[in-house]
Steps between C-alpha positions, in 0.01 A plus 500: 500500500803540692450158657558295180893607460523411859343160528762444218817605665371267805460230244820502332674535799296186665597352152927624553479344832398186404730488217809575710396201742466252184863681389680406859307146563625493077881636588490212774375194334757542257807549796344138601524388135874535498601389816295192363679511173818548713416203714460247147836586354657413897635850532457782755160632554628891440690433219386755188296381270317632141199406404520490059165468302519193335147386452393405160221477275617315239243211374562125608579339207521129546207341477282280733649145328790629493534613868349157597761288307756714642393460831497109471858480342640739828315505825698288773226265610402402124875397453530271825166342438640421138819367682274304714309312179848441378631352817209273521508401114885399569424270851246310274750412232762409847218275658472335138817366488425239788348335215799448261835323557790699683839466283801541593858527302840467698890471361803408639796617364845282655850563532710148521859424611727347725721791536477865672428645172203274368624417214320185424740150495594153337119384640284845426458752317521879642186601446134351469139629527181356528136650468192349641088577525327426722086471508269495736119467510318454841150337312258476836473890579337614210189546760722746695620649186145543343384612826795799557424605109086552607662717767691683331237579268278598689763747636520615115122539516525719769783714408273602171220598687702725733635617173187586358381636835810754463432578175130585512654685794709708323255544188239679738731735672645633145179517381349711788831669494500523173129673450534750824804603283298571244215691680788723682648594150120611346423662848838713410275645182178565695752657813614776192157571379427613855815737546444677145096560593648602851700743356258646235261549797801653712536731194151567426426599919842735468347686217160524613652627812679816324249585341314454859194274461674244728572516879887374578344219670438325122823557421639354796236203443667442150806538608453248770325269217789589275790376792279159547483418127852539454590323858258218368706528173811433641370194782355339168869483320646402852241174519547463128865437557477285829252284299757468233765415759268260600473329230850462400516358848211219426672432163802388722719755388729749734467803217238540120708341175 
């Protein structure tokens, strides 16, 4: 009988051991974190920093349309492919105009005189004006004309499809965006479920173990289970708000409105 306690003291301290070399590789990761961090924001690598909880689990409230449409009204590459169209729509209307008549207006405003101070004389008056137009239709290059508008519609032609290209571009990343958001937030829910049953069984194994119908190893066990669940717990709200992040990001938008 005295074997059992011992086996258990061997455990727990195979157990401590184990836990102290997850707490310095831990302790470490997070030194290499901020000198990261420190790196970003172009300062030195030792300069103090705090790490301050922010994650949330507040519900994504816009909806799927309404992410799309906001997606299509901000990302960068939407908005020059639009420009593009636009460009295209206005070179057709230029290369038109080869077939219409070019006008032009000029006027001439005069100062007469024979002296220093123009002042008009016996012969002239001091001042006159005139106003002309001028018109001008070349009729033999309507070929060249019709041919340059063909081009520059099928330019137009082109400029939609890469448009619609972009945009079914952009559609599919929101939406996969958009629905890994989604499963992150009800992962949050099953992530709880698993900490509260973790703790009831931490609870239950202390208990049996005063009244002693349970070795230290279960408690240790549910204790173990018990620091998973709640490190699983708090991973799940971390991915819930990169996925967020992420999504603001495909929407084309540097922070959530």
């Amino acid at each position: 009988m005295g074997l059992s306690p011992k086996i258990d003291v061997l455990d727990a301290e195979t157990r401590l051991a184990d836990a102290e070399l997850q707490l310095i590789r831990a302790t470490n990761d997070v030194a290499v974190a901020k000198a990261n961090f420190n790196t970003v924001l172009r300062q030195p690598v030792d300069t103090l920093v705090e790490v301050e909880d922010i994650l949330s689990t507040v519900r994504y409230e816009r909806s799927y349309e309404q992410s799309q449409e906001t997606a299509l009204k901000h990302r960068p590459e939407v908005l020059d492919a639009e420009t593009q169209v636009a460009s295209a729509e206005q070179q057709i209307t230029f290369a038109k105009s080869g077939y219409y008549p070019t006008i032009s207006f000029a006027a001439n405003y005069y100062r007469l005189g024979d002296s220093p101070d123009v002042n008009g004389s016996k012969f002239t008056e001091r001042e006159a004006w005139d106003v002309g137009a001028l018109a001008t239709w070349t009729l033999f290059e309507w070929g060249k004309t019709r041919y340059a508008v063909f081009q520059q519609e099928a330019r137009l032609r082109q400029a939609k499809e890469t448009l619609e290209k972009v945009k079914d571009s952009v559609r599919l990343d929101v939406k996969s965006e958009y629905l890994t958001l989604q499963a992150a937030y009800d992962a949050i829910a099953v992530a709880r479920k698993a900490v509260i049953s973790a703790e009831e069984n931490f609870r239950i194994s202390t208990e049996r173990y005063k009244e002693q119908v349970a070795t230290a190893t279960e408690v240790l066990d549910a204790q173990t289970r018990l620091t998973q669940a709640k490190s699983n717990y708090t991973n799940t709200i971390a991915i819930f708000n990169v996925e967020r992040a992420r999504l603001v990001r495909a929407m084309g938008l540097e922070e959530e409105i």
